[in-house]
N, C-alpha and C positions, 0 to 999 in steps of 0.2 A: 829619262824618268819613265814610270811606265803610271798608266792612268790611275791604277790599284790605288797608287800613294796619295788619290784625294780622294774624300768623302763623295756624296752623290751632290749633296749642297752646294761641295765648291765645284764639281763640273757645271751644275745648272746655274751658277754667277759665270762659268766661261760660256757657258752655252746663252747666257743673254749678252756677252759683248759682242759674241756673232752675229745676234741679232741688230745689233746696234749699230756694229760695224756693215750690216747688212743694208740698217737705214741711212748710213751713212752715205756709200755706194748710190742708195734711189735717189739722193739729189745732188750728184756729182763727186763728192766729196771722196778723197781715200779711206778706205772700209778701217777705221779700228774705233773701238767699243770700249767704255770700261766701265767697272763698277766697284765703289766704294763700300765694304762691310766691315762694321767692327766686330771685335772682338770675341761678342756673343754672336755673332754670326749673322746680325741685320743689315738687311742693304740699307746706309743712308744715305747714299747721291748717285750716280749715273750720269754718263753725259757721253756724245759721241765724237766723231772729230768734225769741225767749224771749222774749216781753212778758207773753204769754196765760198762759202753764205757770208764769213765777213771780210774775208783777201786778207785777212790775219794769220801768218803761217804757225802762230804760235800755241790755235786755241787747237790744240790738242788735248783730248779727252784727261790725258793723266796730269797734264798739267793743269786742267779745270777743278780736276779732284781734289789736287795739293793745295789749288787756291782755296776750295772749299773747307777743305780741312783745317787749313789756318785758319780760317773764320769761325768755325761751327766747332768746332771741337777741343780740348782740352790737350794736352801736351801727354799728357799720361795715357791720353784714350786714342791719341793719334798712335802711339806707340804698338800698342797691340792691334791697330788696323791692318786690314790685308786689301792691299787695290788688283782686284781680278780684271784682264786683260786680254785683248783679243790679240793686243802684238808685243816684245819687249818693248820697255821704253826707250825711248830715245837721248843720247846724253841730257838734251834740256830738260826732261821730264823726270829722268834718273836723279838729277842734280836738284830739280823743285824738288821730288820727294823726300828725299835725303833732306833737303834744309827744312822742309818742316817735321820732318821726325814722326813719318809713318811708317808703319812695319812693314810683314815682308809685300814681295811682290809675286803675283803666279800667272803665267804668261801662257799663250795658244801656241804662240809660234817666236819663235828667236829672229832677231838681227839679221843676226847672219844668213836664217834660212829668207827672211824677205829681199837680201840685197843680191841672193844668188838667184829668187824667182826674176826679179826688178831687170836682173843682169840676161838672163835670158831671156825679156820680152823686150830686151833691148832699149830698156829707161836709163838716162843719164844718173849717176849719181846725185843724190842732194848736195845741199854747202857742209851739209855737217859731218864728219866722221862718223862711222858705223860702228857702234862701241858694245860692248857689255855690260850689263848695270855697274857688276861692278867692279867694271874698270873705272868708271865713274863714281860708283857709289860703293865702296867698300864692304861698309857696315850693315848690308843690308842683304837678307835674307830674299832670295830669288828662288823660283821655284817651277822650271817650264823647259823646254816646248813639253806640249800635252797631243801624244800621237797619234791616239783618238780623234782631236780635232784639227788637225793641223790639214787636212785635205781641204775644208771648207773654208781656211781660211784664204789659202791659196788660190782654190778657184773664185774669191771676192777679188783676190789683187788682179787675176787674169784677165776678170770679168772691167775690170779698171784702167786695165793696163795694156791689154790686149788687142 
C-alpha cells in the first residue's frame, strides 16, 4: 500500500499509536498502540499494551478496544468503526474484533514484518502462531503496512528487543 491511500486524519491516529506504543516501551512494556475511531472519524478510546504493569499477556491494546466496544457501543456503530494500530493484530485480537463486529482494521507494520525484525534480534517465538487478520478473521477489511511509518516502529521493537 502506499501512504497516499489514507487521508492525513488516519495517518495522525497511526501516528498517535506510535506514540502510545512509544509510552508503552517507557515502562517496559512491548511498543504497540491503538486507537479506536468511529465512523465519523472521532477518537472514542485509546489504550496501550499492559502485559508488563499486570503479568496479563492478554491486555493487549486491540483487545482492550474490542472490550470497550462491546460495552460502549452499539452493533451498528461498532460496524462502521476503524481500530488504527501500531502493529497487525494478533490472532486473539483478530478473533475479539471479529466477534464483536468492528470494522475495518489499518495497521503500521504487519506480522510478518515483526516476527522477521523479532527473528533477527534473536527473540524466541511467542505460543501463538504468527497469522494474518484474515487468516483469522475473514470478514474483515485490513488495511496496512503503512511505509511511511514502518521505520519507527521497528526502531520501538529494537529499542525493546535489542
Amino acid at each position: 500500500m502506499t501512504d497516499e491511500e489514507l487521508s492525513e486524519a488516519e495517518l495522525g491516529h497511526l501516528r498517535r499509536c506510535i506514540e502510545l506504543a512509544g509510552e508503552a516501551l517507557e515502562v517496559g512494556d512491548e511498543p504497540f498502540g491503538s486507537v479506536l475511531v468511529d465512523g465519523a472519524g472521532r477518537v472514542l478510546a485509546e489504550d496501550r499494551n499492559r502485559v508488563v504493569e499486570t503479568g496479563d499477556r492478554t491486555r493487549h491494546p486491540e483487545f482492550e478496544l474490542a472490550r470497550w466496544a462491546a460495552a460502549h457501543m452499539e452493533a451498528e456503530d461498532r460496524a462502521t468503526a476503524t481500530v488504527f494500530t501500531s502493529g497487525e493484530h494478533c490472532p486473539m485480537c483478530a478473533a475479539a474484533h471479529a466477534w464483536v463486529g468492528l470494522g475495518r482494521i489499518v495497521y503500521v507494520h504487519s506480522s510478518r514484518q515483526l516476527a522477521g525484525w523479532l527473528d533477527e534480534l534473536g527473540v524466541a517465538p511467542g505460543p501463538v502462531a504468527t497469522l494474518p487478520v484474515q487468516d483469522v478473521a475473514p470478514g474483515i477489511t485490513v488495511v496496512g503496512p503503512v511505509p511511511s511509518l514502518v521505520e519507527q516502529m521497528q526502531d520501538l521493537h529494537r529499542r525493546r528487543f535489542g
